[in-house]
C-alpha positions in Angstrom: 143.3 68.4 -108.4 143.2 65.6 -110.8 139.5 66.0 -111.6 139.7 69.8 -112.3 140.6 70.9 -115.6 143.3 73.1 -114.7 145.4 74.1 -118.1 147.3 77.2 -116.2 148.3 75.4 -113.4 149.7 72.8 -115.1 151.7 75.0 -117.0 153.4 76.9 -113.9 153.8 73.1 -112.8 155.8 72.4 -116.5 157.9 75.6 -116.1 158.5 75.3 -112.2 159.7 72.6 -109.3 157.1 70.7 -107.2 157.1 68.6 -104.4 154.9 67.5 -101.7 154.6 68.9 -98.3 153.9 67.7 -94.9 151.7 69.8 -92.7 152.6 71.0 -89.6 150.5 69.6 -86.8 151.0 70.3 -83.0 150.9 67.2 -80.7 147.9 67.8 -79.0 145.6 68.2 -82.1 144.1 64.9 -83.4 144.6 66.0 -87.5 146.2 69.6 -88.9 144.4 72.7 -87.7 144.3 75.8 -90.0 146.0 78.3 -87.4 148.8 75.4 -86.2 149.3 74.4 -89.9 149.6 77.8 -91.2 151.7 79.2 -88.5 154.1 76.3 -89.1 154.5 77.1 -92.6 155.7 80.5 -91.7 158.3 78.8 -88.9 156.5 80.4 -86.0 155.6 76.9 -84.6 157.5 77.7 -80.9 155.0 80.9 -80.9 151.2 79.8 -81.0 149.3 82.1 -79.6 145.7 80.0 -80.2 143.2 80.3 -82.6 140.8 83.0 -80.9 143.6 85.6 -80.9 144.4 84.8 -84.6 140.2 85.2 -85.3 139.7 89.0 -83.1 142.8 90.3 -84.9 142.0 89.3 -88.5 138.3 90.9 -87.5 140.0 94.0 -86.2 139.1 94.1 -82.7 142.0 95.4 -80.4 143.2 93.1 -77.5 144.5 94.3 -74.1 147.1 93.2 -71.6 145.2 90.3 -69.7 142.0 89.8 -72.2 141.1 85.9 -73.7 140.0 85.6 -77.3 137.9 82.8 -78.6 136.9 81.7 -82.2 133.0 81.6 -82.5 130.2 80.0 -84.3 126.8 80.7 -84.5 125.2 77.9 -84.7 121.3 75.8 -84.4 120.4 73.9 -81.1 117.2 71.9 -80.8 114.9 72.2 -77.6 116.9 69.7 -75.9 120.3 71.8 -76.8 121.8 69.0 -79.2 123.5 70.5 -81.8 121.8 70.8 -85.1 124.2 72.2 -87.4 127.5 73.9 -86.4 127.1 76.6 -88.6 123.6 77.6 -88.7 123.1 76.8 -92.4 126.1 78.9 -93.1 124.3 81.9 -91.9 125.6 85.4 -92.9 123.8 88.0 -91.8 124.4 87.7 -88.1 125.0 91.4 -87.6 121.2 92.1 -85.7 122.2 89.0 -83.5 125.8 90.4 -82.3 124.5 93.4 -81.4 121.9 91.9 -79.1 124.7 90.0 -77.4 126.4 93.6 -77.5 127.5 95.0 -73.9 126.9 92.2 -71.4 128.8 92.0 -68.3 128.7 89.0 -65.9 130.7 89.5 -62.3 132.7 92.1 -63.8 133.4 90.4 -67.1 132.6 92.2 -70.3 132.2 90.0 -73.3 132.9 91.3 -76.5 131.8 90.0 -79.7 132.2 91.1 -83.3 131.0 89.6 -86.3 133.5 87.9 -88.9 132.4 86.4 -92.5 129.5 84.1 -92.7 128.6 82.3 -89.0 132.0 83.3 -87.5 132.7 85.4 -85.1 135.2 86.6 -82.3 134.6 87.2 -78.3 136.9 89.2 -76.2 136.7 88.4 -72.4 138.2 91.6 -70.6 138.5 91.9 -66.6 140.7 90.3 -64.1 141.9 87.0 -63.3 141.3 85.6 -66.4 142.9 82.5 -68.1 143.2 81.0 -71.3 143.6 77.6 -69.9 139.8 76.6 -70.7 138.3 74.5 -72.9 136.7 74.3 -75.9 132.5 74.2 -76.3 132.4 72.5 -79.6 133.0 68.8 -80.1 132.8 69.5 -83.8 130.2 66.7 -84.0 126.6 67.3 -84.7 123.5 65.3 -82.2 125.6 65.6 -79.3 124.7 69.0 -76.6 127.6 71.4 -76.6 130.4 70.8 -74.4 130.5 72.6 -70.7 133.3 74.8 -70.8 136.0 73.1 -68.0 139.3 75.0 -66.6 142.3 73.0 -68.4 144.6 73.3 -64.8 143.4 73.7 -61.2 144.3 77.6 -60.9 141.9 80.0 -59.4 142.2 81.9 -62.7 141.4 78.8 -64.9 138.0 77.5 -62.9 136.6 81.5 -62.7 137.6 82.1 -66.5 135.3 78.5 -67.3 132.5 79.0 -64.4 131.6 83.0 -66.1 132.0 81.6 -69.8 129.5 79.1 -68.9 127.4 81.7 -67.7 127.9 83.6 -70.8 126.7 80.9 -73.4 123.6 80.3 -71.6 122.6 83.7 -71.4 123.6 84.4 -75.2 121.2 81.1 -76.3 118.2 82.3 -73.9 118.6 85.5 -76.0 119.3 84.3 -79.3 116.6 81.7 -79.1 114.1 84.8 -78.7 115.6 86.4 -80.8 113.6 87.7 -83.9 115.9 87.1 -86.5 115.6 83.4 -85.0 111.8 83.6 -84.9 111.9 84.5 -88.9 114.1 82.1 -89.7 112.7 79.0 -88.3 109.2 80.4 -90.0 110.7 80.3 -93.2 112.3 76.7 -93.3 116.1 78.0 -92.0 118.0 76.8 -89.3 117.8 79.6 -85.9 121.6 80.4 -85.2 120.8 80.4 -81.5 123.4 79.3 -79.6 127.7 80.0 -79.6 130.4 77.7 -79.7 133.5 78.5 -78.8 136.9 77.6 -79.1 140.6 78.1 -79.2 141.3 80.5 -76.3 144.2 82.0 -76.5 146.0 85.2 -74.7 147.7 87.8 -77.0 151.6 88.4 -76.9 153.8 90.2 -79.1 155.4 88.2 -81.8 158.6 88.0 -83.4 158.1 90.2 -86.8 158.1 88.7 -89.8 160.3 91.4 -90.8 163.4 90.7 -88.7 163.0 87.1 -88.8 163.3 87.2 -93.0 164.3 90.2 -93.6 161.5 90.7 -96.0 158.6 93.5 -96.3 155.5 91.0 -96.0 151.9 91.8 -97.5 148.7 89.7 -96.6 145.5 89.4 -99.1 143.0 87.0 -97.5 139.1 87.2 -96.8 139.2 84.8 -93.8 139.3 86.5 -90.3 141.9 83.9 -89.4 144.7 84.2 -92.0 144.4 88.2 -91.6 145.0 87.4 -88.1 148.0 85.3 -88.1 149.2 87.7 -90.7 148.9 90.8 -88.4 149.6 89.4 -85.3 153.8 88.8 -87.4 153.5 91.9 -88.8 152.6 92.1 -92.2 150.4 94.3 -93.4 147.0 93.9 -94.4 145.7 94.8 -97.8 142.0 94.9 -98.8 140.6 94.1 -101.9 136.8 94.7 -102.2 135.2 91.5 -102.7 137.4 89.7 -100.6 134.8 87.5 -98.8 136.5 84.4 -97.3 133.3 82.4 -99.5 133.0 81.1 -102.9 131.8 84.2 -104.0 134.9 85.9 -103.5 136.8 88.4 -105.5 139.5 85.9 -107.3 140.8 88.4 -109.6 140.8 91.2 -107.8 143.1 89.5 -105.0 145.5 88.6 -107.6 145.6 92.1 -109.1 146.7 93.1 -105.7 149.2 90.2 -105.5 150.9 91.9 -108.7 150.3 95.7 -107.4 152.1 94.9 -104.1 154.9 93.1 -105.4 155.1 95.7 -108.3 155.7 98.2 -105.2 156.5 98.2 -102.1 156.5 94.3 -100.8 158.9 91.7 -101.8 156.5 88.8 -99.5 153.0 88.3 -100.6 151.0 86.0 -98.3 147.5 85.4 -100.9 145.0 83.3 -99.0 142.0 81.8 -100.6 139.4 79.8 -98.7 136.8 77.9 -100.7 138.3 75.2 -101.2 138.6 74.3 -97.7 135.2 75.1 -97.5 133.8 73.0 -100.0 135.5 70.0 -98.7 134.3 70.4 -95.2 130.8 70.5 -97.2 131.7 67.3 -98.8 130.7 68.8 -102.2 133.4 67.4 -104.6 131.6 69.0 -107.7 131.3 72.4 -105.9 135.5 72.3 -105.0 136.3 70.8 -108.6 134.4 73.7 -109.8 136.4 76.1 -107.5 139.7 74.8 -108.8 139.1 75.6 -112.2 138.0 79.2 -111.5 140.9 79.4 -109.4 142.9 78.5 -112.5 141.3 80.6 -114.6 141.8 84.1 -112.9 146.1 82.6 -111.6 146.0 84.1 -115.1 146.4 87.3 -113.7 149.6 86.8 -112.0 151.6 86.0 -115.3 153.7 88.1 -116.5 155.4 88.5 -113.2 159.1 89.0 -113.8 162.0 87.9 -111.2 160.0 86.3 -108.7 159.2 83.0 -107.1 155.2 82.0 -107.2 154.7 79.4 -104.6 151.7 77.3 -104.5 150.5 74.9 -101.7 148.1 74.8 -98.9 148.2 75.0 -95.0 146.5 70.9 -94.8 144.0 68.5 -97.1 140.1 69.1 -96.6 139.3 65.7 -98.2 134.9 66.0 -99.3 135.1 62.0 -98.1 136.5 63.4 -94.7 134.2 66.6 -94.3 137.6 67.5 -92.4 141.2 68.0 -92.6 143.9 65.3 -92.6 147.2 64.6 -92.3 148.1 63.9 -95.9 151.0 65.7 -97.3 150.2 68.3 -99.8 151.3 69.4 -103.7 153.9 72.3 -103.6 155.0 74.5 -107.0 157.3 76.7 -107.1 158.0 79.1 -110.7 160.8 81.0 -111.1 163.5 79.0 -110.0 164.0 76.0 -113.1 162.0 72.9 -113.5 161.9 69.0 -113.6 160.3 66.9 -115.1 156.3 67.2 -113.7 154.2 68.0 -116.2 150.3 68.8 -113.8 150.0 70.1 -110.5 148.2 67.0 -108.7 148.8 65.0 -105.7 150.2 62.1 -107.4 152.1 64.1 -109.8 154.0 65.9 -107.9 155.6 63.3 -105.8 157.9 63.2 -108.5 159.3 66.5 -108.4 162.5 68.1 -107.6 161.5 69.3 -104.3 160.9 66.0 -103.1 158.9 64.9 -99.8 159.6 67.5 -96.9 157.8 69.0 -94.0 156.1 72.6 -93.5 158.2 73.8 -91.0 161.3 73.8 -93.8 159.3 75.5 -96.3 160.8 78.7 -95.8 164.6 77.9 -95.5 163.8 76.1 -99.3 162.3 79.7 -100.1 165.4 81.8 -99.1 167.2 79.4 -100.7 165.6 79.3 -103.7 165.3 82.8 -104.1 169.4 83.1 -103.4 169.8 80.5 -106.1 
């Protein structure tokens, strides 16, 4: 934030409050997730539902009583099965690939799988005796072989759910690796997305709405599978704005038109996700996120002009390019619309000295209501 030349930013930052923010982190994750950080901040912590059901809603695929979703990536395996590259050079036309996974069935298990942006995509077990009590396939560390899916209690329901998903990722890479997509790739210099991991199972379960809880008509403009997920699964509704990738390529301005449209109509909650950044730090490329930032600055442009409302600005966790992955760090927080102190840039450093002070995620939206009563 400090690099980027950000001249807008810093002047919502002059005219508003800002604080920093702790992300919310469940006990058993080793830093902030993106789907535990960003259900905190909406204050649905005691209602996680696991990442893969976030992933098959925000991709639009429709769950049934009893199924287990899981988040997927395509990614590249060597001969020996170590993992290459967890996202298959950040493959994105994967569509030929899904559909020849399309429509297998293993002991009375269908697997369903849809493609989300880039290398993502989400699987649908559906049949009986299922559980979401499995683990995860990827160790989220390259040179190492996938993990073996392993049932998470001793239940019947647990050790068949992680013996037929086994089952499943072997068949997929036999196919994907003869796949010809694959065959192409790897003759043209690109990394073969020919093999799956998986995690985050989760089983779906109807949430308490965002609606009731707030009492506020609630919007969602995101890209990302995942934040249209969470989004649905409390009820908001989802907006599309063509363009709206998830990637750095995305439609900036055109989601912030639709902010302003929305709250110009029927919504008083707009929930505007935007991805990159995250992205670029998981890349490590600082120059590539600094770059982001200011065009992210540029087109906030749109939203001024905005009359009686609050304009929050944070994120869900840090994506520091040193890490290539999230941390615990607390993160910048600016709120316009309701006064200002004395902070004169929107930066890390900064913004510790602003009215809002040092809290966690989970308060964020008591501050909101009661900064929008003030």
């Amino acid at each position: 934030m400090e690099a980027a030349y950000t001249p807008n930013l810093d002047y919502l930052a002059k005219n508003g409050i800002c604080g920093l923010m702790e992300p919310c982190q469940f006990s058993w994750e080793k830093e902030p997730t993106s789907e535990g950080a960003h259900i905190g901040l909406f204050g649905y912590q005691g209602h996680f539902l696991g990442r893969g059901v976030y992933e098959v809603a925000g991709i639009g695929m429709a769950m049934q009583k009893g199924d287990v979703a899981l988040r997927v990536n395509f990614a590249t395996v060597d001969k020996n099965l170590k993992i290459v590259d967890r996202r298959a050079g950040r493959i994105e036309k994967t569509r030929s690939l899904v559909k020849a996974l399309a429509k297998i069935e293993i002991e009375g298990i269908k697997f369903l799988l849809k493609k989300s942006y880039g290398h993502r995509a989400g699987l649908i077990l559906r049949g009986k005796n299922l559980s979401d009590k499995i683990s995860d396939g990827d160790s989220d560390q390259v040179e190492l072989k996938p993990r073996k899916i392993v049932p998470l209690n001793n239940s019947k329901q647990a050790r068949f759910t992680a013996d037929i998903l086994n089952k499943f990722l072997e068949k997929a890479y036999q196919i994907l690796e003869s796949h010809s997509l694959n065959k192409r790739r790897k003759n043209q210099g690109f990394l073969a997305a020919n093999y799956l991991l998986v995690r985050g199972a989760g089983k779906y379960k109807k949430m308490p709405s965002f609606k009731k809880r707030y009492n506020l008509k609630a919007a969602c403009i995101a890209g990302g599978a995942l934040y249209k997920g969470i989004a649905k699964t409390l009820g908001m509704d989802l907006i599309k704005v063509k363009g709206a990738t998830g990637l750095a390529n995305t439609n900036l301005k055109g989601k912030f038109l639709a902010v302003k449209n929305a709250l110009r109509r029927k919504y008083n909650f707009v929930f505007c996700h935007i991805k990159a950044t995250d992205t670029y730090g998981h890349d490590g490329d600082f120059l590539g996120k600094k770059k982001f930032i200011e065009t992210i600055d540029e087109d906030i442009k749109t939203l001024f002009g905005l009359k009686n409302i609050l304009l929050i600005i944070t994120a869900d966790h840090s994506t520091p390019c040193q890490e290539k992955g999230h941390s615990a760090d607390p993160v910048p927080i600016l709120v316009w619309g309701a006064g200002k102190d004395e902070v004169a840039k929107f930066s890390e450093r900064t913004c510790q000295k602003g009215k809002l002070g040092k809290f966690g995620a989970l308060k964020l939206f008591s501050k909101i209501l009661e900064l929008s009563e003030g």
